[in-house]
Predicted model as a PDB file, atoms N, CA, C, CB and O in Angstrom, pLDDT in the B-factor column:
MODEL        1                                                                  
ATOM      1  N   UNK A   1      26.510 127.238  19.184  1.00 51.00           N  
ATOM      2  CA  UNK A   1      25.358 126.689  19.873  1.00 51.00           C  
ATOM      3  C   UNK A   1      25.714 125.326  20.440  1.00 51.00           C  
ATOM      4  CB  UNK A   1      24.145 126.589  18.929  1.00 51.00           C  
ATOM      5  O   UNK A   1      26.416 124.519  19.831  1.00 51.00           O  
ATOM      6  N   UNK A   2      25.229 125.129  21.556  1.00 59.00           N  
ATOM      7  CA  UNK A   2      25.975 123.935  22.234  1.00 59.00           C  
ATOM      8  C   UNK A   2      24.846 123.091  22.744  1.00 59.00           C  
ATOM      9  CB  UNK A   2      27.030 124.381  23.497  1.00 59.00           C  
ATOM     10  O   UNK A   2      24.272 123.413  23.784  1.00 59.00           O  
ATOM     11  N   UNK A   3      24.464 121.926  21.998  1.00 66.00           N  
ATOM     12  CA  UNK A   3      23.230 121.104  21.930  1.00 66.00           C  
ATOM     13  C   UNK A   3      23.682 120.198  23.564  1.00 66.00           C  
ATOM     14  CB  UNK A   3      23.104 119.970  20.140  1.00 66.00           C  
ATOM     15  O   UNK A   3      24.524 120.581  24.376  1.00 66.00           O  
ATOM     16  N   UNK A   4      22.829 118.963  23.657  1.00 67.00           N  
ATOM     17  CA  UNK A   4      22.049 118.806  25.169  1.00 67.00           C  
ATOM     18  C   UNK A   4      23.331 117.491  24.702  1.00 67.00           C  
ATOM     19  CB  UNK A   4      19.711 118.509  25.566  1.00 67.00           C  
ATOM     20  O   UNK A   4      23.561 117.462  23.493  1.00 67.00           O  
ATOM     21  N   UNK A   5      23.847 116.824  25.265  1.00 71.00           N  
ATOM     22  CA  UNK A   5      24.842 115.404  25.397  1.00 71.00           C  
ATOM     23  C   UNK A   5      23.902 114.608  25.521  1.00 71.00           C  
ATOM     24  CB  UNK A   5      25.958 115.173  26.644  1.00 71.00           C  
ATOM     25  O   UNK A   5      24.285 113.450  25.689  1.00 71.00           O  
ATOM     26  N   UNK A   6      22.873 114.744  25.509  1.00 83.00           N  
ATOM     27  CA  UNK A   6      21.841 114.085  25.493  1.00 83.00           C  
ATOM     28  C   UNK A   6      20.999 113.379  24.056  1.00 83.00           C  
ATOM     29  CB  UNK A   6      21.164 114.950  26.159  1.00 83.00           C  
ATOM     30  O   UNK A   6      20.051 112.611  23.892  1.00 83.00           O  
ATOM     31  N   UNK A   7      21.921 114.107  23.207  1.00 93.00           N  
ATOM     32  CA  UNK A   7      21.286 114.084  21.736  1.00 93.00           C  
ATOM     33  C   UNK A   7      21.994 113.182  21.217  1.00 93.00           C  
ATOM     34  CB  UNK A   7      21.308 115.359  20.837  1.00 93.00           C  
ATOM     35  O   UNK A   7      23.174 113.201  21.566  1.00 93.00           O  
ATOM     36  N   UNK A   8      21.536 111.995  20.140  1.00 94.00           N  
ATOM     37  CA  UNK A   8      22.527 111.388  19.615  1.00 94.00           C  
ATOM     38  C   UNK A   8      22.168 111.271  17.453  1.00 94.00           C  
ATOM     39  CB  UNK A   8      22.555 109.747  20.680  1.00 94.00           C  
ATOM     40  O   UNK A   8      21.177 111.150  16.733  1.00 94.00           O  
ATOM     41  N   UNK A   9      23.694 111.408  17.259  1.00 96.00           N  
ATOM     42  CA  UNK A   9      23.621 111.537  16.197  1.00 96.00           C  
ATOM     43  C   UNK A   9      24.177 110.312  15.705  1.00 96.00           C  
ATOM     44  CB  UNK A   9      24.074 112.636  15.849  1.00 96.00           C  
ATOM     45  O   UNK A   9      25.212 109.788  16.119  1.00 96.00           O  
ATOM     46  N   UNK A  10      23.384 109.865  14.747  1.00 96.00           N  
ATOM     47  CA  UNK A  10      23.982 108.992  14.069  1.00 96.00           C  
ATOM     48  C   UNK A  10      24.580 109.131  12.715  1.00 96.00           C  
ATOM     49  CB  UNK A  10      23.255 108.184  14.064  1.00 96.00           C  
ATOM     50  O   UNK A  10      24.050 109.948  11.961  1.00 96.00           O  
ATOM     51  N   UNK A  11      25.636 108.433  12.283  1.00 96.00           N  
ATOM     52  CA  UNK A  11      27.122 108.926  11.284  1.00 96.00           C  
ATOM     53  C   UNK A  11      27.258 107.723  10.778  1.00 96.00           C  
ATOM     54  CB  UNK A  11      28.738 109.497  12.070  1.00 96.00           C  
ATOM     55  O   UNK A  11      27.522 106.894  11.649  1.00 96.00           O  
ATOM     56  N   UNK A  12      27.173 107.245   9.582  1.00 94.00           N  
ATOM     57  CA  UNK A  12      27.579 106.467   8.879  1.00 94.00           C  
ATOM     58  C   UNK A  12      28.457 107.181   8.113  1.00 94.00           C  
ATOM     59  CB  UNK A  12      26.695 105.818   8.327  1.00 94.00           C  
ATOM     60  O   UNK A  12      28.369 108.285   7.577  1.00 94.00           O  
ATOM     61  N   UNK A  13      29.801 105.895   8.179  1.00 93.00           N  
ATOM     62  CA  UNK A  13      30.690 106.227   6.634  1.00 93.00           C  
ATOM     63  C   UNK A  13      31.123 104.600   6.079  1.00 93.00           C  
ATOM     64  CB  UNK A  13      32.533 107.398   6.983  1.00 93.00           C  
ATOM     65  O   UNK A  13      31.124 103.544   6.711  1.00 93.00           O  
ATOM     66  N   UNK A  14      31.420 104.834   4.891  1.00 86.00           N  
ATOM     67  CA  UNK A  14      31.888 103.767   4.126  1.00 86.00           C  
ATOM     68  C   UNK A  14      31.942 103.842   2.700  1.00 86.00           C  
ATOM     69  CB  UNK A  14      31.205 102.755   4.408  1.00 86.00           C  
ATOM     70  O   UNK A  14      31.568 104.931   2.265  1.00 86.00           O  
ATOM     71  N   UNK A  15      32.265 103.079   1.922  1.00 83.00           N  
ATOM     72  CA  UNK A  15      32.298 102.950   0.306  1.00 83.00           C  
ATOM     73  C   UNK A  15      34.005 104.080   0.693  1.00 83.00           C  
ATOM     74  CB  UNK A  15      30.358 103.880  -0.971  1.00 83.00           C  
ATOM     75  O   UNK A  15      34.962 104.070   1.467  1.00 83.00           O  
ATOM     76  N   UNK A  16      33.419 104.957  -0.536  1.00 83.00           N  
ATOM     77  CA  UNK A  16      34.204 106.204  -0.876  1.00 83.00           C  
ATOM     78  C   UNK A  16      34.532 106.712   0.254  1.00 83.00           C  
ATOM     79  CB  UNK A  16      33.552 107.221  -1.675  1.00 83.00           C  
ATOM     80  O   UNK A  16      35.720 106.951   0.468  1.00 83.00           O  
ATOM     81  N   UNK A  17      33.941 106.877   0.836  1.00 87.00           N  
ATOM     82  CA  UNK A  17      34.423 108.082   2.016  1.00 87.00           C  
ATOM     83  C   UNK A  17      34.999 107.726   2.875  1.00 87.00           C  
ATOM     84  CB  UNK A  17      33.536 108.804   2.726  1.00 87.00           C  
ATOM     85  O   UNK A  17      35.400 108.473   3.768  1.00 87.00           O  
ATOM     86  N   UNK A  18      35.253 106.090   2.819  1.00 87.00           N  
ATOM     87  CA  UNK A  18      36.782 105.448   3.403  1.00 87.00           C  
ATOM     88  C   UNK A  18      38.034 104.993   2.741  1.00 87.00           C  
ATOM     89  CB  UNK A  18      36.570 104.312   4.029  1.00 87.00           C  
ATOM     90  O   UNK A  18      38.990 104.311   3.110  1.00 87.00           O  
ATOM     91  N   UNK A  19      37.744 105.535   1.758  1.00 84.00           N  
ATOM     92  CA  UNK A  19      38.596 104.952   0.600  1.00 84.00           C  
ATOM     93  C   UNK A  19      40.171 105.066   1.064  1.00 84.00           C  
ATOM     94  CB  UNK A  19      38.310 105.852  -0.900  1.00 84.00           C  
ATOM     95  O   UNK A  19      40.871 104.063   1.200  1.00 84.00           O  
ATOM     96  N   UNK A  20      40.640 106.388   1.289  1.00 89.00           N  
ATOM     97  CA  UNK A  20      42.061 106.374   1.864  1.00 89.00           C  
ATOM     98  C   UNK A  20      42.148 107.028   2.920  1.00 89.00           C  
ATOM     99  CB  UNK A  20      43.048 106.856   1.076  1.00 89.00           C  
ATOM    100  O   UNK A  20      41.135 107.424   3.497  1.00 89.00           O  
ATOM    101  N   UNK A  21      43.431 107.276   3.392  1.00 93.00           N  
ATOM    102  CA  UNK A  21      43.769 107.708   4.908  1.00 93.00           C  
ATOM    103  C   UNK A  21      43.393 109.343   4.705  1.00 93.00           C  
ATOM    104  CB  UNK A  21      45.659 107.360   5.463  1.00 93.00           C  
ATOM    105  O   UNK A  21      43.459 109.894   5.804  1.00 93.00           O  
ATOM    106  N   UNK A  22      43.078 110.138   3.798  1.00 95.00           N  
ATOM    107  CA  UNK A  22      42.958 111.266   3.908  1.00 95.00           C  
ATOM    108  C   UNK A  22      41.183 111.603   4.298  1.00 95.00           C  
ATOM    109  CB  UNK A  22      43.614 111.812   2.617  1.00 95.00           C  
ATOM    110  O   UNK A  22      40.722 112.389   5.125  1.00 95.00           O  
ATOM    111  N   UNK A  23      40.419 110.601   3.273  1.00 93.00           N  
ATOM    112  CA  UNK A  23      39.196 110.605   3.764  1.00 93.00           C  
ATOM    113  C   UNK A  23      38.701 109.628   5.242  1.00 93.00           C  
ATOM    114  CB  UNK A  23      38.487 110.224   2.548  1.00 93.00           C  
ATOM    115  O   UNK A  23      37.649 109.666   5.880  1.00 93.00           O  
ATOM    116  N   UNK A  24      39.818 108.871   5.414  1.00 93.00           N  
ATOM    117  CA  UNK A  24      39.561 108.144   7.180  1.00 93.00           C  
ATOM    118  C   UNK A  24      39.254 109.483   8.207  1.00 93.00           C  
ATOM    119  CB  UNK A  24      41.392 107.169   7.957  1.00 93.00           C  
ATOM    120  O   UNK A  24      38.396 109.704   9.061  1.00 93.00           O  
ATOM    121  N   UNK A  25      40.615 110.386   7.574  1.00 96.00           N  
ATOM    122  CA  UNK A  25      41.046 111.385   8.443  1.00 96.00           C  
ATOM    123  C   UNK A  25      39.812 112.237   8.503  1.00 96.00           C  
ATOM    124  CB  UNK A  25      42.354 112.131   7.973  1.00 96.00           C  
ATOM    125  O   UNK A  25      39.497 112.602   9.636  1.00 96.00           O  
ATOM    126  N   UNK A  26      38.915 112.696   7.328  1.00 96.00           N  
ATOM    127  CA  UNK A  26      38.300 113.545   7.370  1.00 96.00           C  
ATOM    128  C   UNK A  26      36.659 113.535   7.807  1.00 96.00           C  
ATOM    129  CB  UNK A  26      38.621 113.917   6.342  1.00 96.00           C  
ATOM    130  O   UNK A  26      35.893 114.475   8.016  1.00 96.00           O  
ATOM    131  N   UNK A  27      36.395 111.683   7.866  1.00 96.00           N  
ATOM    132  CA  UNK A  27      35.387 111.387   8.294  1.00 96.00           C  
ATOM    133  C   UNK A  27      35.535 111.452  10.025  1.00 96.00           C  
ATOM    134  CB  UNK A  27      35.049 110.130   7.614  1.00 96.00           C  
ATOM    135  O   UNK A  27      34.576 111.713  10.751  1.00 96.00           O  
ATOM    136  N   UNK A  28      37.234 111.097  10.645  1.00 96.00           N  
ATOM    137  CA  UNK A  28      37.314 111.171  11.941  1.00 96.00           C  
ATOM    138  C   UNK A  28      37.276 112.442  12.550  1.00 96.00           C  
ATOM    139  CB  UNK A  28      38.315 110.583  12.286  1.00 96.00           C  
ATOM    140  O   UNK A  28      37.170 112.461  13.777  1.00 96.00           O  
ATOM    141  N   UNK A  29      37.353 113.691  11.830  1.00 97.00           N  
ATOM    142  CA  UNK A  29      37.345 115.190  12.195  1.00 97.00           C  
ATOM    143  C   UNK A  29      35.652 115.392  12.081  1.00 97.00           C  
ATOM    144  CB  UNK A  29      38.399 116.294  10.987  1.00 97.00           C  
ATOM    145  O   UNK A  29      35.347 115.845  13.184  1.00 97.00           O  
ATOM    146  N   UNK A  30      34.263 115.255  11.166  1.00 97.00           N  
ATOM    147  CA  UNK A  30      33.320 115.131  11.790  1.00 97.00           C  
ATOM    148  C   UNK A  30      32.858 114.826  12.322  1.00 97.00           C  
ATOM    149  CB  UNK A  30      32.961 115.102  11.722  1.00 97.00           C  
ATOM    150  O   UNK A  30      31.715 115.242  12.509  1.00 97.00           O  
ATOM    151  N   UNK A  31      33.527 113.612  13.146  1.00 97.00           N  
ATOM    152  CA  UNK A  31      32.935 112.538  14.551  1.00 97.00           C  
ATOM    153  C   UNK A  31      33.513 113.608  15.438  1.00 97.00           C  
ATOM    154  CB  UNK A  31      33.718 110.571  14.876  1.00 97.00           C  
ATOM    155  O   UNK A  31      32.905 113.911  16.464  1.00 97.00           O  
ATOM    156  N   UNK A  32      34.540 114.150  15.147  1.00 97.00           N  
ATOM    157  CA  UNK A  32      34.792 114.963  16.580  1.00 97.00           C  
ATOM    158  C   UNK A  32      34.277 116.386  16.491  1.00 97.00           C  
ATOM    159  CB  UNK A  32      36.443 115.071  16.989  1.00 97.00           C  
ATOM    160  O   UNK A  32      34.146 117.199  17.406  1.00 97.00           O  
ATOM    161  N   UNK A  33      34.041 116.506  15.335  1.00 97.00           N  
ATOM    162  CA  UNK A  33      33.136 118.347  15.055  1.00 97.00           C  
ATOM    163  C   UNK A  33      31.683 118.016  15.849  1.00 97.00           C  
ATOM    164  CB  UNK A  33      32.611 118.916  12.734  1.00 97.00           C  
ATOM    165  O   UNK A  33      31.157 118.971  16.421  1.00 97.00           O  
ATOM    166  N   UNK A  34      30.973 116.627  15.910  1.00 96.00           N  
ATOM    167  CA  UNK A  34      29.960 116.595  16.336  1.00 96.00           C  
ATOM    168  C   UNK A  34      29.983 116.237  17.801  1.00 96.00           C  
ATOM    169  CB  UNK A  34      29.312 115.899  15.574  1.00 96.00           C  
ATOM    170  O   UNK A  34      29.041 116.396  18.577  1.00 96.00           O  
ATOM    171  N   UNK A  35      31.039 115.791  18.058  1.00 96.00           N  
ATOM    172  CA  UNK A  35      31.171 115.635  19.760  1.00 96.00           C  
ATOM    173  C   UNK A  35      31.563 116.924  20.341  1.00 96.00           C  
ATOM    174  CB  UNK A  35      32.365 114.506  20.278  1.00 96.00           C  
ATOM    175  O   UNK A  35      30.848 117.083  21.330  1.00 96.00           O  
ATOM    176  N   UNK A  36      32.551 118.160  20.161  1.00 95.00           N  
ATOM    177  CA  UNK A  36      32.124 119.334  20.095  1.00 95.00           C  
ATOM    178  C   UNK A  36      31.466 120.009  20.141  1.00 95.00           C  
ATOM    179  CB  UNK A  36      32.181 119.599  19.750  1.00 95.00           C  
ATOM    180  O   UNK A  36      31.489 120.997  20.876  1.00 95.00           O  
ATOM    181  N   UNK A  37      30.358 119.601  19.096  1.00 95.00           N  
ATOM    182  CA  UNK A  37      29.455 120.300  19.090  1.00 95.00           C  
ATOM    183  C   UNK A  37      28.042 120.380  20.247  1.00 95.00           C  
ATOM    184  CB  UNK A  37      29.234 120.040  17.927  1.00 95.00           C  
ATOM    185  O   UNK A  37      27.062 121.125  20.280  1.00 95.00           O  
ATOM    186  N   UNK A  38      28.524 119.156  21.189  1.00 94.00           N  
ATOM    187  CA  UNK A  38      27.675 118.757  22.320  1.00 94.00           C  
ATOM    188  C   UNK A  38      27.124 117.340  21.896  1.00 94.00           C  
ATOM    189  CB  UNK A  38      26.457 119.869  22.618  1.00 94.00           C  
ATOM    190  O   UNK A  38      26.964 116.567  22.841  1.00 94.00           O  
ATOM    191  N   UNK A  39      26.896 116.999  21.000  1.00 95.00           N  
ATOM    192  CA  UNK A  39      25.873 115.586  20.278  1.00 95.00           C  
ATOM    193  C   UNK A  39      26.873 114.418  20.996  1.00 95.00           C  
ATOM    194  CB  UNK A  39      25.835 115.408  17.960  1.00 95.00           C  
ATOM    195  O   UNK A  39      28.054 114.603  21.287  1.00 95.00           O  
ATOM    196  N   UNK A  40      26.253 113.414  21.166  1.00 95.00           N  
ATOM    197  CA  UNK A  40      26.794 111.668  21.263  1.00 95.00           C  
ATOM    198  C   UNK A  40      26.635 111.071  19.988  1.00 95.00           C  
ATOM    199  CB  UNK A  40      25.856 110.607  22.355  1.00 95.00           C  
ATOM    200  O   UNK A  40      25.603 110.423  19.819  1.00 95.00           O  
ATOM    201  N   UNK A  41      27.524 111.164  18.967  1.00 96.00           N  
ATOM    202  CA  UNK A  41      27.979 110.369  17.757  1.00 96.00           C  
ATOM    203  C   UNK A  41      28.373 108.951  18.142  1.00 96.00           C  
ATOM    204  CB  UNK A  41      29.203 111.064  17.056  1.00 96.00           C  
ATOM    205  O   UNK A  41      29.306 108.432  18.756  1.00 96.00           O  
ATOM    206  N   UNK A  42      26.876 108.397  17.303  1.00 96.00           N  
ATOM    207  CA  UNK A  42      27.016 107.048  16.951  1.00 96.00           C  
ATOM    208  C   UNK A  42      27.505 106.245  15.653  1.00 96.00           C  
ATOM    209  CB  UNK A  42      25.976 106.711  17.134  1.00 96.00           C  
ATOM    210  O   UNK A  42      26.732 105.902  14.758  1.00 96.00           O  
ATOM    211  N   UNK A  43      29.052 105.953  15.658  1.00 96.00           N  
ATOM    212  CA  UNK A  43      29.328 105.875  14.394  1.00 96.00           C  
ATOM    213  C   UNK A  43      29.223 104.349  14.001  1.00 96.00           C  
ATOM    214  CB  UNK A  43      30.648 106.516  14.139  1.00 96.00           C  
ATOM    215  O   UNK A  43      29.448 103.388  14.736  1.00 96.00           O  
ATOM    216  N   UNK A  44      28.773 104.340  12.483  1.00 94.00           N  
ATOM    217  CA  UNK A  44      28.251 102.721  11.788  1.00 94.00           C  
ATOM    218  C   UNK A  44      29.513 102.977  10.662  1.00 94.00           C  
ATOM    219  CB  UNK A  44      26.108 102.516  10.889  1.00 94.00           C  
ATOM    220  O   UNK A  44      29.523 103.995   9.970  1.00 94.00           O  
ATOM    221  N   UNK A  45      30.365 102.138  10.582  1.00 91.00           N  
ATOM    222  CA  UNK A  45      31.396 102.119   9.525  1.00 91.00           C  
ATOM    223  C   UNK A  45      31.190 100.602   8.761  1.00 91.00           C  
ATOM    224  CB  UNK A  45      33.019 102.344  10.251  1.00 91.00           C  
ATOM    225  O   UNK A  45      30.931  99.550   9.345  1.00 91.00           O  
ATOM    226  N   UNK A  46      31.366 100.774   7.386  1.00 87.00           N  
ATOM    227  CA  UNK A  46      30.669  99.786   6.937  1.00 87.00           C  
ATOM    228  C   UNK A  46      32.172  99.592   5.703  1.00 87.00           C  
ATOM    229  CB  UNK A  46      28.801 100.224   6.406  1.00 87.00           C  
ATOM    230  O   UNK A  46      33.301 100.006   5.962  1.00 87.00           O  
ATOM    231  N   UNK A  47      31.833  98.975   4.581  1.00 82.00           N  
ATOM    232  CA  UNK A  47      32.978  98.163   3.787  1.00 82.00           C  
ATOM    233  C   UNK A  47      33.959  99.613   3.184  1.00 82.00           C  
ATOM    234  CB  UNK A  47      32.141  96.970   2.228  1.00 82.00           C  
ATOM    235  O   UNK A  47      33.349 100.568   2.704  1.00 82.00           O  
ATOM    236  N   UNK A  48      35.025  99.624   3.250  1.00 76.00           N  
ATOM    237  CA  UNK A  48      35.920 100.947   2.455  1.00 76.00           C  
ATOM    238  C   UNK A  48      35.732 100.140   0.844  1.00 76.00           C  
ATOM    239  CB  UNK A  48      38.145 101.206   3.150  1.00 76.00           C  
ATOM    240  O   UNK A  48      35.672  98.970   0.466  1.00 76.00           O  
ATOM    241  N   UNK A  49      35.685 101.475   0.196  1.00 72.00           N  
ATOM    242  CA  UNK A  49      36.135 101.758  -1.221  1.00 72.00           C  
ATOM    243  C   UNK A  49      36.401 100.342  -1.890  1.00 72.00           C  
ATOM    244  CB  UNK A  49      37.526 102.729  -1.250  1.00 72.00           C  
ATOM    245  O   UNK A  49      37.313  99.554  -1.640  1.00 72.00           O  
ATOM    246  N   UNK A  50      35.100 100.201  -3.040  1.00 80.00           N  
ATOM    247  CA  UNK A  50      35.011  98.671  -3.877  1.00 80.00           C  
ATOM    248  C   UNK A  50      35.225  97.656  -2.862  1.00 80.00           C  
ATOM    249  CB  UNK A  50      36.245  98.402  -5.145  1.00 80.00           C  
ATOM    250  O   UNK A  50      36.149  96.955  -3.274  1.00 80.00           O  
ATOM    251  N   UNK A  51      34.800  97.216  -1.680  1.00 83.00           N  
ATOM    252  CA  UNK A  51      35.270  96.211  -1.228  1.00 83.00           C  
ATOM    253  C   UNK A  51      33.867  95.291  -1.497  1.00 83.00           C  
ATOM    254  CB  UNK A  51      35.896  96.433   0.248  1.00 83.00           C  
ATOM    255  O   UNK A  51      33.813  94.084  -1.730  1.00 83.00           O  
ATOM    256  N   UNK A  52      33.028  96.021  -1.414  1.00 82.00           N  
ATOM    257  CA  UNK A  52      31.575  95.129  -1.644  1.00 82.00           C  
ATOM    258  C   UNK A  52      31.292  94.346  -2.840  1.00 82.00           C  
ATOM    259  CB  UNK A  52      30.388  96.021  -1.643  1.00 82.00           C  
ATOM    260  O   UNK A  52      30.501  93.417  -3.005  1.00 82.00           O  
ATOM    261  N   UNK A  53      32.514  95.206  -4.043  1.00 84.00           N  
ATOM    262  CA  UNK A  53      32.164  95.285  -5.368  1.00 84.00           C  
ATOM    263  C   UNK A  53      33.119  93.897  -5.275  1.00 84.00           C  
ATOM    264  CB  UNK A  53      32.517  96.800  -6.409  1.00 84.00           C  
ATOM    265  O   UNK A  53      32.666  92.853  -5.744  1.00 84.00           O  
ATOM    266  N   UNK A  54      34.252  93.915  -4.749  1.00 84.00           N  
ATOM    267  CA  UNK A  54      35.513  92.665  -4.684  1.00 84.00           C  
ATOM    268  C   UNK A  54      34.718  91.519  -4.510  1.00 84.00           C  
ATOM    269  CB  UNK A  54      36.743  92.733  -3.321  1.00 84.00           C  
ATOM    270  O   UNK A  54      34.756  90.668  -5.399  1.00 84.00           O  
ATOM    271  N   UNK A  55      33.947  91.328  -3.446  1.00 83.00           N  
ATOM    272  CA  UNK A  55      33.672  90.077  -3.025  1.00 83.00           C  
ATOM    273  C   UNK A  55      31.928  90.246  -3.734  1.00 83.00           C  
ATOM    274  CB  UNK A  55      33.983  89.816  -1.105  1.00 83.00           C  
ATOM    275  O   UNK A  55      31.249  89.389  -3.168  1.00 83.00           O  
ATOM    276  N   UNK A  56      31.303  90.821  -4.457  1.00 85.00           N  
ATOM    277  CA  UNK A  56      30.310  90.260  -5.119  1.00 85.00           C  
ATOM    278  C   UNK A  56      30.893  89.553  -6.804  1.00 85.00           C  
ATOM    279  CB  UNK A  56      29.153  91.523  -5.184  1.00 85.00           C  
ATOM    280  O   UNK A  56      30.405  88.697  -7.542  1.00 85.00           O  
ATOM    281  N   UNK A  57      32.118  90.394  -6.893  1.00 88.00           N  
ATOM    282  CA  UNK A  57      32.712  89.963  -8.129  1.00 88.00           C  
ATOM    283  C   UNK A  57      33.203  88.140  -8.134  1.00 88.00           C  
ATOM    284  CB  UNK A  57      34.096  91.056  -8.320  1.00 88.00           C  
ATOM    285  O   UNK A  57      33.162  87.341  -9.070  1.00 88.00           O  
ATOM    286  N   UNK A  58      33.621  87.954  -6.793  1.00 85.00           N  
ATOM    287  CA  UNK A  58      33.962  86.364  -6.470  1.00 85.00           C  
ATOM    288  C   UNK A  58      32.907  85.816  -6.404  1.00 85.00           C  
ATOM    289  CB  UNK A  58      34.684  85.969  -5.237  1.00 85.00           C  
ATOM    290  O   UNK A  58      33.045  84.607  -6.585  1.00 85.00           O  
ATOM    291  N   UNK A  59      31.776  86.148  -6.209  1.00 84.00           N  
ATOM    292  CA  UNK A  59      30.966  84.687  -6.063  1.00 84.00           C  
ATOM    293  C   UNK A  59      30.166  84.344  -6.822  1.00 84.00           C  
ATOM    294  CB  UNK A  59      30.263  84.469  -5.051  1.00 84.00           C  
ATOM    295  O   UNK A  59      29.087  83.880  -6.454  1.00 84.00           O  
ATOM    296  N   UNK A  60      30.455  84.468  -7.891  1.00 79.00           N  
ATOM    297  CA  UNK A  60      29.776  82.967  -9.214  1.00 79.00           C  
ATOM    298  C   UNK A  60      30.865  81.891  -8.929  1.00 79.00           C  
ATOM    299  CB  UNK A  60      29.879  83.423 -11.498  1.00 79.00           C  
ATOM    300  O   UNK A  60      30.468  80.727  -8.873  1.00 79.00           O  
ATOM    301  N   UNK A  61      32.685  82.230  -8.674  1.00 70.00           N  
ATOM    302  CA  UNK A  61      33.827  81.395  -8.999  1.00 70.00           C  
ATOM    303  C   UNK A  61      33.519  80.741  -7.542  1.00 70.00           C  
ATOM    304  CB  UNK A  61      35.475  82.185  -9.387  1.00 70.00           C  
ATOM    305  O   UNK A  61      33.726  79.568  -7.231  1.00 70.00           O  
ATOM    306  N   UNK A  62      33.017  81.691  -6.779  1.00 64.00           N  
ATOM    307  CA  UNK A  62      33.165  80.506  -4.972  1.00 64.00           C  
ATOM    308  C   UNK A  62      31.775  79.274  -5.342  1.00 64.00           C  
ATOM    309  CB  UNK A  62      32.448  81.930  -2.678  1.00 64.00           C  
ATOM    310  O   UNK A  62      31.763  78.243  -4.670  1.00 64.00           O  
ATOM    311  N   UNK A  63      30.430  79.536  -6.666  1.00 64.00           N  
ATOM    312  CA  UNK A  63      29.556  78.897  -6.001  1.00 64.00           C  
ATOM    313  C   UNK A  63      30.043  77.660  -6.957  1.00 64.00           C  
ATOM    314  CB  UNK A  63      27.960  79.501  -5.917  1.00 64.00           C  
ATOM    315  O   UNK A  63      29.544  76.605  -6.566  1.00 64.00           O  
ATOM    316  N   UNK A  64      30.749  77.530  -7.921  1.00 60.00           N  
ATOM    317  CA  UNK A  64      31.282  77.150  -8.819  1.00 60.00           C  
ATOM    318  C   UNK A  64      32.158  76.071  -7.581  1.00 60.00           C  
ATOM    319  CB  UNK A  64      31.950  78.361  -9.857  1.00 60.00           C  
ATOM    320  O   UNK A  64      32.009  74.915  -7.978  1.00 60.00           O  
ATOM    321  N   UNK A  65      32.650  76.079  -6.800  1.00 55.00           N  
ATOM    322  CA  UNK A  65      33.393  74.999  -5.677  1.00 55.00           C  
ATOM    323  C   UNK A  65      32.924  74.583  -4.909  1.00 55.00           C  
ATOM    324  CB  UNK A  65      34.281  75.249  -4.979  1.00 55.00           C  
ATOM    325  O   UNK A  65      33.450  73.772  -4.146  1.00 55.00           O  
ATOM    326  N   UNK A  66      31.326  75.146  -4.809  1.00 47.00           N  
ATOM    327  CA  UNK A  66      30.342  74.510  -3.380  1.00 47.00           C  
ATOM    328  C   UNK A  66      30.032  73.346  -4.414  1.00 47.00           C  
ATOM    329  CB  UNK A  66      28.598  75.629  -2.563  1.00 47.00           C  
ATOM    330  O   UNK A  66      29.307  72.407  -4.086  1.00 47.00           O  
TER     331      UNK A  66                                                      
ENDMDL                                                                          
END                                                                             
């Protein structure tokens, strides 16, 4: 079924599901399963794997130098 290019989908990935090059790879094969599929994929990529967790873990030690 071949939807209108007119349609837009929106795709978030991040955390886990950027974690390594196999899941980069596999989040970049549904951006293109959905452009295929006729849709305009709007992709929002946000922090890979613990990175949010890294830098909330630093800041008691950063407020500790303000």
């Amino acid at each position: 079924m071949t939807r209108s290019r007119n349609e837009i989908l929106v795709m978030k990935f991040g955390g886990t599901s950027l974690g390594t090059a196999r899941r980069i790879g596999r989040a970049a094969r549904r951006i293109r399963h959905a452009w295929r599929a006729g849709v305009r994929p709007v992709v929002v990529v946000s922090a890979t794997g613990h990175t949010t967790d890294r830098i909330l873990a630093r800041l008691p030690r950063m407020g500790e130098s303000a």
